[in-house]
MIPARO-935201 format. One line per field, with one value per residue: residue number from 1; residue in one letter; y, x, z of N, C-alpha, C in turn. Coordinates in steps of 0.2 Angstrom, whole numbers. Atoms other than C-alpha are relative to their C-alpha. Layout:
pos	c(NUM:...)
code	c(A:...)
n.c2	c(Y:...)
n.c1	c(X:...)
n.c3	c(Z:...)
ca.c2	c(Y:...)
ca.c1	c(X:...)
ca.c3	c(Z:...)
c.c2	c(Y:...)
c.c1	c(X:...)
c.c3	c(Z:...)
END
This chain:
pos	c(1:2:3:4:5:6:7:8:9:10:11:12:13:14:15:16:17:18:19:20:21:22:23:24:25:26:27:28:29:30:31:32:33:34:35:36:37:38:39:40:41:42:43:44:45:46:47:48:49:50:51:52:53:54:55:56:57:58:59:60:61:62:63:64:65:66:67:68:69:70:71:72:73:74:75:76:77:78:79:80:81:82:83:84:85:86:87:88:89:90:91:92:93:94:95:96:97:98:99:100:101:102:103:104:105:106:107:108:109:110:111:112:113:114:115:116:117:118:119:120:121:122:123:124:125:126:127:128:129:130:131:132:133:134:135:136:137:138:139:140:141:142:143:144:145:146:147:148:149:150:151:152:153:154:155:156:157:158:159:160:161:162:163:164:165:166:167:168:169:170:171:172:173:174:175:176:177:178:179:180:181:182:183:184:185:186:187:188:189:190:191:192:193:194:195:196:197:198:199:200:201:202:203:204:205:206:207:208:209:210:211:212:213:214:215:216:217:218:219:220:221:222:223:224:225:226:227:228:229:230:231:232:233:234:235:236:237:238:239:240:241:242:243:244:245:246:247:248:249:250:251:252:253:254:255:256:257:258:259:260:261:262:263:264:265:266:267:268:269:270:271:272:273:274:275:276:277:278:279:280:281:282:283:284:285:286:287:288:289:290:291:292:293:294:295:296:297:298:299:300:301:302:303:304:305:306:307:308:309:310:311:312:313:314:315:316:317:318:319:320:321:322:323:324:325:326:327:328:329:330:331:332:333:334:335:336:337:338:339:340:341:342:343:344:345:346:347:348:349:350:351:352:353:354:355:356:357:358:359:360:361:362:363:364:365:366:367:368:369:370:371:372:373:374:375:376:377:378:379:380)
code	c(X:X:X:X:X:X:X:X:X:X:X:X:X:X:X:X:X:X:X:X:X:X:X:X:X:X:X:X:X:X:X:X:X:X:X:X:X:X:X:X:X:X:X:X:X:X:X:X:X:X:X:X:X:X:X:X:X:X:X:X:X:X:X:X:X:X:X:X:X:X:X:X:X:X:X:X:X:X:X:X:X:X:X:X:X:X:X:X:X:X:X:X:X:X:X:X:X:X:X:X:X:X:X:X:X:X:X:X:X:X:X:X:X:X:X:X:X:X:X:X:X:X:X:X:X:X:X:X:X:X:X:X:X:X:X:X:X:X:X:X:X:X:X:X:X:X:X:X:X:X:X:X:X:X:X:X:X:X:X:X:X:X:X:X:X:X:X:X:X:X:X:X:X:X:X:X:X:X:X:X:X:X:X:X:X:X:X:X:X:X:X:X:X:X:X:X:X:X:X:X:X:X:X:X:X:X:X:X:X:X:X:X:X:X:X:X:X:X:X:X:X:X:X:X:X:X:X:X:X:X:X:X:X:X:X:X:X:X:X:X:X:X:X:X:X:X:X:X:X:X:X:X:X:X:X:X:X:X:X:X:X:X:X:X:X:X:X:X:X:X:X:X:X:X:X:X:X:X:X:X:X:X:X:X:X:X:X:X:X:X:X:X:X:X:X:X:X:X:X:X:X:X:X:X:X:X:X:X:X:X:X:X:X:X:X:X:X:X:X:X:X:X:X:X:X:X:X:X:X:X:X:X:X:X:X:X:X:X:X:X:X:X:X:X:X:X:X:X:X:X:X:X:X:X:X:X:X:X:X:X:X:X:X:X:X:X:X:X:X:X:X:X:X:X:X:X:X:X:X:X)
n.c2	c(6:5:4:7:0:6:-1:5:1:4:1:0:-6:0:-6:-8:-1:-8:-4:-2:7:0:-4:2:-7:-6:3:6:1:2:-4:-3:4:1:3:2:6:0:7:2:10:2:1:10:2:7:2:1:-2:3:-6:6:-4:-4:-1:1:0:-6:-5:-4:-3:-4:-7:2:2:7:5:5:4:9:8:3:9:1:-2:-5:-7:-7:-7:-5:-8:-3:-4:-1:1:8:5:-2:9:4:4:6:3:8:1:4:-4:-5:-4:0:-4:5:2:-5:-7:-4:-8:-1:-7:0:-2:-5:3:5:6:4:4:5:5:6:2:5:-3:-6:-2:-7:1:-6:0:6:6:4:-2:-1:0:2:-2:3:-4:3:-3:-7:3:-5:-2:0:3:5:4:4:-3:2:-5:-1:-5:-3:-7:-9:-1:-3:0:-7:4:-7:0:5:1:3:0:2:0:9:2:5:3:1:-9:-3:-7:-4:-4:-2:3:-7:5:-1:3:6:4:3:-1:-9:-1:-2:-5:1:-6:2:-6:2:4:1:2:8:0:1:5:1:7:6:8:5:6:1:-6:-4:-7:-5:-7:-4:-6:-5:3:-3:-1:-3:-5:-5:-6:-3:4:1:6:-1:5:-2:6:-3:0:-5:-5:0:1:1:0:4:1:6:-4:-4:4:-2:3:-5:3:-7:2:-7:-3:-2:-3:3:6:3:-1:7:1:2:8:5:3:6:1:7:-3:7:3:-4:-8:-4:-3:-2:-4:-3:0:-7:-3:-3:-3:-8:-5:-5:4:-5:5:-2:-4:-4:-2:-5:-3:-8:-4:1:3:8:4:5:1:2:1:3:5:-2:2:6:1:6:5:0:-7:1:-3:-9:-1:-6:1:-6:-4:-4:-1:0:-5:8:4:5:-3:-2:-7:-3:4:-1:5:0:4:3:8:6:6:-3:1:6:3:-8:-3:-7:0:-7:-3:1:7:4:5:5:2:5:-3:7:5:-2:-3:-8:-5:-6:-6:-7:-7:-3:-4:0)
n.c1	c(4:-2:2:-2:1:1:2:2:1:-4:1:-4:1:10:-2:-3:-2:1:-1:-8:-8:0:-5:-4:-3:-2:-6:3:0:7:5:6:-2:8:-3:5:-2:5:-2:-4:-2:-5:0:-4:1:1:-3:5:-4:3:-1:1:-4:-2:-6:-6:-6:2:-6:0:-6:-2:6:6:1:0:4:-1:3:1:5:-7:5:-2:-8:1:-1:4:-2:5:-1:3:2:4:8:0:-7:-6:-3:1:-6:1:-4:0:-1:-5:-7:-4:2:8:2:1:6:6:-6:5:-1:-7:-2:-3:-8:-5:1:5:-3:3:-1:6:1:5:-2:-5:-2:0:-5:-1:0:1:8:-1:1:-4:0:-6:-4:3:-2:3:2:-4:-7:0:-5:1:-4:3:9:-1:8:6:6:8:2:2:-2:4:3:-1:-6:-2:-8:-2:-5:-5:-3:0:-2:8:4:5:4:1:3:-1:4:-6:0:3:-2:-1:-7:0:-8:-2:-4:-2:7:-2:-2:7:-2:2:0:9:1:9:6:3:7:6:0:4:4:0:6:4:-1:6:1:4:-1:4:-4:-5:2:-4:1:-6:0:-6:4:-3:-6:-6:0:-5:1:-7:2:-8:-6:3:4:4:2:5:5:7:2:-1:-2:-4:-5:-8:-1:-7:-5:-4:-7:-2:-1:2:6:5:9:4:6:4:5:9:7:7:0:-5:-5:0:4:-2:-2:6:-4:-3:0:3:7:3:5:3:2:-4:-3:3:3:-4:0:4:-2:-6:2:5:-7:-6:-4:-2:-1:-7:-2:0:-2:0:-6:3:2:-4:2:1:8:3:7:2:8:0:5:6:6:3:7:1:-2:0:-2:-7:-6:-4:-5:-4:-4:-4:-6:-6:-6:-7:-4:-4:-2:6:3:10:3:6:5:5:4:1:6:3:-1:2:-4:-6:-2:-4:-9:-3:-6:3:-5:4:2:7:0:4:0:2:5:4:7:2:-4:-7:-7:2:-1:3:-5:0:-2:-1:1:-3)
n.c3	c(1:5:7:4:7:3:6:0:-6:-3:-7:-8:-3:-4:5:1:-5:3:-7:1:-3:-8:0:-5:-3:5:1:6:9:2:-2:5:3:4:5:7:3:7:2:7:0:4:8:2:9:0:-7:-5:-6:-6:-5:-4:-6:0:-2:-5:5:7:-4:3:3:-6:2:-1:7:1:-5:3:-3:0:-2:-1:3:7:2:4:-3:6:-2:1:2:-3:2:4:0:5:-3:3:2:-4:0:-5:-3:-1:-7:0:4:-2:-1:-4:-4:-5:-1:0:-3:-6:3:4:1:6:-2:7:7:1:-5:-6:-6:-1:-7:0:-9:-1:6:5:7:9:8:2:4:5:-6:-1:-9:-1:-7:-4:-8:-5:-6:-5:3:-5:-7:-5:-7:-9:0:2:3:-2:-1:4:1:8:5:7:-3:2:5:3:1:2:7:1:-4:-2:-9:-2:-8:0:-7:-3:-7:-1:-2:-3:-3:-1:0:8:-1:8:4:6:2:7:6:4:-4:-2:-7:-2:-9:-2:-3:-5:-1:-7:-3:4:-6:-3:4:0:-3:3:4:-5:3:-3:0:-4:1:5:3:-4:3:-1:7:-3:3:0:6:0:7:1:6:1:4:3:-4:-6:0:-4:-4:-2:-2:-2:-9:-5:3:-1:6:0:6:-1:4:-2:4:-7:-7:-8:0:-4:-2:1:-1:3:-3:5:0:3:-3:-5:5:1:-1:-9:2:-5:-6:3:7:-1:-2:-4:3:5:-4:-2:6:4:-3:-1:7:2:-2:3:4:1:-3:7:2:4:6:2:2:9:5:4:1:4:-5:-3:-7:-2:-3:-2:1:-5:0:-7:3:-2:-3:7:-2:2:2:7:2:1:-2:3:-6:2:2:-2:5:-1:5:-4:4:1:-8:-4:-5:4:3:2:-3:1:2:7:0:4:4:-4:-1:4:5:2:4:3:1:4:9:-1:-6:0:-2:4:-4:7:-1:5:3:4:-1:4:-1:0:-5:-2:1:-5:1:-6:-1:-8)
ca.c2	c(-103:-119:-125:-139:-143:-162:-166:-186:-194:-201:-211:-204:-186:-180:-166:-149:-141:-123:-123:-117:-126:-126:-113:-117:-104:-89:-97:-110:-115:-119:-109:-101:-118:-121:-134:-140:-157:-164:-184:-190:-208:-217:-221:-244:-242:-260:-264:-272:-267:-277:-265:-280:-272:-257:-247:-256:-264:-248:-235:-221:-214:-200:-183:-193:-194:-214:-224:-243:-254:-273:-288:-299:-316:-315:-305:-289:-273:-258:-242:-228:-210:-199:-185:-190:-200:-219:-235:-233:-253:-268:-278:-298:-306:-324:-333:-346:-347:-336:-324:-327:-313:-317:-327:-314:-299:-289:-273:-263:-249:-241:-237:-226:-230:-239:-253:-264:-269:-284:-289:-305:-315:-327:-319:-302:-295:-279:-281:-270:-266:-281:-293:-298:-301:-291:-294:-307:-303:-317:-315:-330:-321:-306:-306:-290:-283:-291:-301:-320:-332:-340:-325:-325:-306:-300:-293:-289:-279:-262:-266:-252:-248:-231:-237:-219:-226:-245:-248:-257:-253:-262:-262:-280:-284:-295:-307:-311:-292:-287:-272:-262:-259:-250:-262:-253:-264:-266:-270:-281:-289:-291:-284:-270:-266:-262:-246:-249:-239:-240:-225:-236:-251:-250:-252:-270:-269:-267:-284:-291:-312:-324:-343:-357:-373:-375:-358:-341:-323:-307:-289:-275:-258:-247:-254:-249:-241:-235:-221:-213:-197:-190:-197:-199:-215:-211:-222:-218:-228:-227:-226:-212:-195:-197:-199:-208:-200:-208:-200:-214:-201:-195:-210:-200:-206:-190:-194:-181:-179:-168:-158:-159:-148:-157:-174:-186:-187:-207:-220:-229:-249:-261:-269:-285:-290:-308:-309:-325:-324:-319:-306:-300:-298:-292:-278:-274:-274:-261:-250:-248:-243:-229:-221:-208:-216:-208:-210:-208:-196:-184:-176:-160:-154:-137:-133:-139:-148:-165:-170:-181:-186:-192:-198:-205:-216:-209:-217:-231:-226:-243:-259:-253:-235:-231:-230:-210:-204:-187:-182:-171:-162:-160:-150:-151:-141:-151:-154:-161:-147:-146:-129:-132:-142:-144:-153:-157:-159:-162:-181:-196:-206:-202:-200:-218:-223:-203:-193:-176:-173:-155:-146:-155:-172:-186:-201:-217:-220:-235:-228:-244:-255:-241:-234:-216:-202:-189:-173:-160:-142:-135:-119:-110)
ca.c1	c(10:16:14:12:11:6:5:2:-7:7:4:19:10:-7:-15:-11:-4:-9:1:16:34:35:45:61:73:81:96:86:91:74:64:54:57:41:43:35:35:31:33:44:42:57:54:58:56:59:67:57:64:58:54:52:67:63:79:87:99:101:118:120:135:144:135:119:118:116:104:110:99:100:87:97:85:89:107:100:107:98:108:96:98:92:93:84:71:76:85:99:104:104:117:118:127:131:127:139:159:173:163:148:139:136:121:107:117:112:118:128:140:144:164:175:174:161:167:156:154:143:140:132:132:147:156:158:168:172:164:163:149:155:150:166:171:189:192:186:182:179:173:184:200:197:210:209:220:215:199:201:193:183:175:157:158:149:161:150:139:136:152:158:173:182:192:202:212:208:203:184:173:159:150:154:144:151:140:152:151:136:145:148:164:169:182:194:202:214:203:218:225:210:219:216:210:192:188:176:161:158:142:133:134:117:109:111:95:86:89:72:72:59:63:49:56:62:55:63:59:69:69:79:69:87:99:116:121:136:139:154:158:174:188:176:165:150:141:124:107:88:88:98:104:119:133:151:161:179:193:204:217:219:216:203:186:172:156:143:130:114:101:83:71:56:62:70:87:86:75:74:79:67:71:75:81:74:55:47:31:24:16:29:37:27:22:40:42:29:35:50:43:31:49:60:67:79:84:99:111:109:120:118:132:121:118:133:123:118:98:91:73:65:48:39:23:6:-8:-16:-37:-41:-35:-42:-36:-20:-3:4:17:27:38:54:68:85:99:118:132:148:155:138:135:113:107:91:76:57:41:35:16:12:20:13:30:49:53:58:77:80:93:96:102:104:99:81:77:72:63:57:39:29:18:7:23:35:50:45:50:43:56:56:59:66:65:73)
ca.c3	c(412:405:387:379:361:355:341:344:358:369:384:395:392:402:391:389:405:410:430:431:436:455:460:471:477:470:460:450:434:431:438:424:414:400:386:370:363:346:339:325:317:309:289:290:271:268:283:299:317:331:346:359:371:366:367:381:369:358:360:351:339:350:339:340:322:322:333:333:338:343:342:352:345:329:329:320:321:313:310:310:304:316:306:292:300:292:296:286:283:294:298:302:315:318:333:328:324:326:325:336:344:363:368:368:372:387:380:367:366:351:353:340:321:321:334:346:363:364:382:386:402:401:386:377:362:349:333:321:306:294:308:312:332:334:353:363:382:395:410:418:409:420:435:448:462:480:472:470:458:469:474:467:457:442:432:418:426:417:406:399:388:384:367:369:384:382:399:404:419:426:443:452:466:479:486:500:507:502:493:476:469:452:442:432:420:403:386:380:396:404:424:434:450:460:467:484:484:502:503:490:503:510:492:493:505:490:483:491:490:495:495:498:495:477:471:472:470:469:463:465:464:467:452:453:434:426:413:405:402:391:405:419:424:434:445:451:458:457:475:481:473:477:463:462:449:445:435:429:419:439:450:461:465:471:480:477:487:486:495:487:489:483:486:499:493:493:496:516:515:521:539:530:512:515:517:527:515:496:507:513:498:487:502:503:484:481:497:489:473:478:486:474:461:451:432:422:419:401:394:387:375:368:387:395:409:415:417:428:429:445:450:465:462:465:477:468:473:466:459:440:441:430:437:439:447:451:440:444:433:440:432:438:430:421:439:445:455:456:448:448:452:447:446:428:431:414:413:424:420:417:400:391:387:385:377:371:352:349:365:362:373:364:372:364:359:350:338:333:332:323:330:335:347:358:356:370:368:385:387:404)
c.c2	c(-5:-3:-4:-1:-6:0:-8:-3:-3:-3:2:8:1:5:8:2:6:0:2:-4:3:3:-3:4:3:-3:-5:1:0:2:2:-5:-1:-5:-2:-7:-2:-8:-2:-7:0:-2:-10:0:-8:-5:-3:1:-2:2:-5:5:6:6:-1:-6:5:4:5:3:10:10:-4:1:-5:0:-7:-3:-7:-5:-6:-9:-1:4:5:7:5:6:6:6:4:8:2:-8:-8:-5:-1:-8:-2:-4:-10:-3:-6:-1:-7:-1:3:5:2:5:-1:-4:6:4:3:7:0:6:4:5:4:-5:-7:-7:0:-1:-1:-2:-5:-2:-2:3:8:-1:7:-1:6:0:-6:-6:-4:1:2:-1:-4:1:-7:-1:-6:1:4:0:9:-2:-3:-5:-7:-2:-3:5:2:9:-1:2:4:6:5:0:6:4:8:-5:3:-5:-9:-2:-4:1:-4:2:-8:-1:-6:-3:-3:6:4:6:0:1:4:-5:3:-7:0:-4:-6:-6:-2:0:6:-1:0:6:-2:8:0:4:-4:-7:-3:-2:-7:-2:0:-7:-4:-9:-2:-8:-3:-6:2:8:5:7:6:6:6:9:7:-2:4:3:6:5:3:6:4:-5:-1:-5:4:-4:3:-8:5:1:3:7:0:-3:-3:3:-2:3:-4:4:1:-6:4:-3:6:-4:6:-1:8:2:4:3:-2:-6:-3:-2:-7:-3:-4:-7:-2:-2:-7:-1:-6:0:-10:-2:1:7:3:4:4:9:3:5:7:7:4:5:5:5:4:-6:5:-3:2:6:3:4:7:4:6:5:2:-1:-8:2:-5:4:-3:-1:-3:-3:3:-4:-2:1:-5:-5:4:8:-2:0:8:2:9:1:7:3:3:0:1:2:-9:-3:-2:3:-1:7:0:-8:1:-5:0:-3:-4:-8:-3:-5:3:-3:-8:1:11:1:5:-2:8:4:-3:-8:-3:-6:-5:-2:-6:3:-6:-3:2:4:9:4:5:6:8:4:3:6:4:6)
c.c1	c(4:-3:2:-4:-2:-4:-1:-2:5:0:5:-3:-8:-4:2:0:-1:3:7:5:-1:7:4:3:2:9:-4:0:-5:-6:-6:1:-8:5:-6:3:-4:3:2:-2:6:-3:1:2:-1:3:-5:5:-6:1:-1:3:0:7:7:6:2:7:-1:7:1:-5:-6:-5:-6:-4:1:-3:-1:-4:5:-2:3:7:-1:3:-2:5:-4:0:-4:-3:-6:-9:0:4:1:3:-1:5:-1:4:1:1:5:7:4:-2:-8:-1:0:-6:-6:4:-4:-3:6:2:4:7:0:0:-5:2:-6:-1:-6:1:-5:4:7:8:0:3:-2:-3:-2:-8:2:-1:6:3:10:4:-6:0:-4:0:6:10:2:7:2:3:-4:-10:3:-2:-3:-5:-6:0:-3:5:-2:-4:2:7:-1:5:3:8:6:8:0:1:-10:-2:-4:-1:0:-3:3:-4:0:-4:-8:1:1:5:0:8:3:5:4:-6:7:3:-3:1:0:-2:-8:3:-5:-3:-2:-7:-4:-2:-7:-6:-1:-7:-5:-1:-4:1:-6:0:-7:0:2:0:4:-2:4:-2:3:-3:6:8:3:4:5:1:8:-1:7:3:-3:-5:-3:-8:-5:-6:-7:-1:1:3:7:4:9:2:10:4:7:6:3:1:-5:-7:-3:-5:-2:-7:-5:-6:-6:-2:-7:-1:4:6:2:-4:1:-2:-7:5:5:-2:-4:-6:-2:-7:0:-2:5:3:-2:-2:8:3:-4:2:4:-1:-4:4:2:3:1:3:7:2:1:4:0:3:0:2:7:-3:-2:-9:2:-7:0:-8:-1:-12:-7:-6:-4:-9:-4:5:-1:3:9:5:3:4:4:3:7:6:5:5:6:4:6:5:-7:0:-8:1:-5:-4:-9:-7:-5:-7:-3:1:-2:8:6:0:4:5:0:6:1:6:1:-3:-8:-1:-4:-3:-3:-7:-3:-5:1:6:7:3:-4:5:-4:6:-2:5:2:1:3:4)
c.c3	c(-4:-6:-1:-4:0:-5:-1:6:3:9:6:2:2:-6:1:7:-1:7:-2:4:7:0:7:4:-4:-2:-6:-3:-5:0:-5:-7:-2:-5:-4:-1:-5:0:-6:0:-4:-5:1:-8:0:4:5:5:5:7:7:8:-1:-2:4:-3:-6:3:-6:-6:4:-4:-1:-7:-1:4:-1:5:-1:0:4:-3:-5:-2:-6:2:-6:1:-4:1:4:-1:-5:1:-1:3:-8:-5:6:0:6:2:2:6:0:-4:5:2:3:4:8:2:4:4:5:-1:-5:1:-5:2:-8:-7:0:2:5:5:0:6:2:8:2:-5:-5:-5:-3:-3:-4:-6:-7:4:3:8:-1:7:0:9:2:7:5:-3:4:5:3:7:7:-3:-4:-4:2:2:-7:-6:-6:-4:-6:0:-3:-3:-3:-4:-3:-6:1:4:2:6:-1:5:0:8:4:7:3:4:7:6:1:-4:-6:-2:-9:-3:-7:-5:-7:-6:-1:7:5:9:1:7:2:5:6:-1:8:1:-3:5:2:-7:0:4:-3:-6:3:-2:5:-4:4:-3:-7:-3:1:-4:2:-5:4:-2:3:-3:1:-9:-1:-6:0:-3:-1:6:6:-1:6:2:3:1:-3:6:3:-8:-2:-7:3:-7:1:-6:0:-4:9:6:4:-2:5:3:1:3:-1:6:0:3:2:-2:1:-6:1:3:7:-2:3:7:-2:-8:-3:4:0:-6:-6:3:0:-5:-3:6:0:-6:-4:4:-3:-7:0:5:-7:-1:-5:-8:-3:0:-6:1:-3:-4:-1:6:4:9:-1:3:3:2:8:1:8:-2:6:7:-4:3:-1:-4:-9:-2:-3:8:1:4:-1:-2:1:-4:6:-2:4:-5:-2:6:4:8:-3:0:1:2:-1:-2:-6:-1:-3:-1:7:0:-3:-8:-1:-3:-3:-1:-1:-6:-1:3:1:4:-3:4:-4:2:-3:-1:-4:-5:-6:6:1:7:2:1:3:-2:4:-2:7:0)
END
């Protein structure tokens, strides 16, 4: 029987659970997988921490010590002891000067000795905990093998930089093509090359638009999203299983595909990306969304494996009934084989901005407008 402990009411849990994990085959990592979860708040003392974006500007320090989290309005960054519970100091950043932050940051990622990367639209940079910007990156400074400047790419996309081996990734979509690629590039000289993704190709499909004269709508329900890990970049979607993973000490680029069980191993495009009405749109838009969607890649350094989360959206019996969705648990070894696979009755919604610290996942919750976490206990 599955247990669960709560010890705060938290909206992503249902209550107490008594089925058991869904059994798979004989092999599953998971199989006889129970978990506990209890909720921590952080201390502000006389700190304030404005939880607006939640975690999606937030990075961690690599033992999972730290939590540094950005307000990107105001140019705030909290570092926040995760051991002990408190935000630790505050640090403030100038939106103007040499050492201007970028205009509302998109994302950050805490690099080695306590070094920066601020990504912003037009603009990045290094900075460190003294506010001061040590690299500047601009996005029309860039210059890549076989790709001109006139082609339209994102380069910023999912920036993410490996200090060790001063090198940047990001994910540039060409506009052109239609297509994904992975750009590899130097941190100081700001050249390098593109990898084509060609299997991710068909994801572009989920870039849904609707135009009616001046107006214009758009939404993208299977984001392309990059992750590092030690010497390897891995590239992953919410819309299929499938995995790129790229060693750049090697030069090689894998593609990993997989064979669910207990759900389709990617989501089915629409017939068209370009939709003639609102209707249409909005009917395509939710389609897509009550398909699998898959969530990041974790991490686990205790276990010596990789989570993902997965979900696939309930049947709405009315307009006032919540939201709920299936939620699914898959584990892959540190070559991203899967081991394992199961359905986690007790949650309605993948854990938020998750991480594990310590063999234990952590996810982020808002308790009346503090800083908190829900902290799973896995078992298996």
């Amino acid at each position: 029987m599955k247990r669960l402990v709560v010890f705060l009411l938290l909206p992503l849990i249902l209550a107490c659970g008594g089925n058991s994990s869904e059994k798979i085959k004989p092999g599953n990592r998971l199989e006889k997988f129970t978990f506990k979860v209890d909720t921590v708040v952080v201390d502000p003392g006389d700190h304030l921490i404005n939880l607006q974006f939640a975690l999606l500007k937030a990075d961690f320090s690599e033992d999972r010590k730290y939590l540094y989290h950005l307000h990107p309005s105001d140019q705030v960054l909290s570092v926040i002891d995760l051991d002990e519970l408190k935000i630790e100091r505050q640090i403030q950043y100038e939106s103007e000067g040499p050492n201007a932050m970028p205009d509302f940051a998109i994302s950050i990622q805490h690099l080695e000795s306590d070094y920066f990367l601020f990504l912003g639209m037009q603009n990045s940079g290094i900075f460190n905990l003294k506010a001061e910007k040590v690299k500047a990156i601009n996005r029309d400074s860039i210059r890549l093998e076989g790709v001109t400047t006139e082609q339209d790419y994102s380069y910023f996309y999912q920036l993410k930089a490996n200090p060790k081996h001063k090198l940047l990734f990001s994910v540039p979509y060409d506009i052109e093509s239609s297509q994904y690629s992975l750009a590899v590039f130097d941190i100081d000289s700001l050249t390098g090359k593109i990898v084509e993704l060609s299997e991710f190709g068909f994801l572009s499909q989920f870039e849904l638009i609707f135009r009616e004269g001046r107006s214009y709508s758009s939404a993208n329900t299977a984001s392309v999203l990059l992750s590092t890990f030690k010497d390897q970049v891995l590239v992953h979607s919410q819309g299929t299983s499938s995995i790129y993973r790229y060693d750049h000490l090697k030069d090689s680029l894998e593609f990993k595909t997989y064979n669910h069980q207990l759900v389709p191993n990617q989501k089915t495009a629409p017939i068209s990306r370009e939709l003639k009405s609102k209707q249409e749109f909005d009917e395509a838009v939710n389609s897509t969304r009550d398909q699998i969607s898959f969530g990041d890649l974790l991490w686990d350094e205790k276990r010596g494996l990789f989570f993902r989360f997965g979900s696939i959206r309930k049947p709405i019996p009315s307009q006032e009934a919540p939201i709920k969705n299936e939620v699914f648990l898959f584990a892959y070894d540190k070559d991203l084989n899967l081991v394992g696979e199961l359905e986690i009755e007790e949650l309605d919604f993948q854990p938020s901005w998750p991480f594990f610290k310590d063999g234990k996942l952590w996810s982020f919750v808002n308790v009346e407008d503090e800083l908190g976490f829900a902290v799973f206990d896995f078992k298996f």
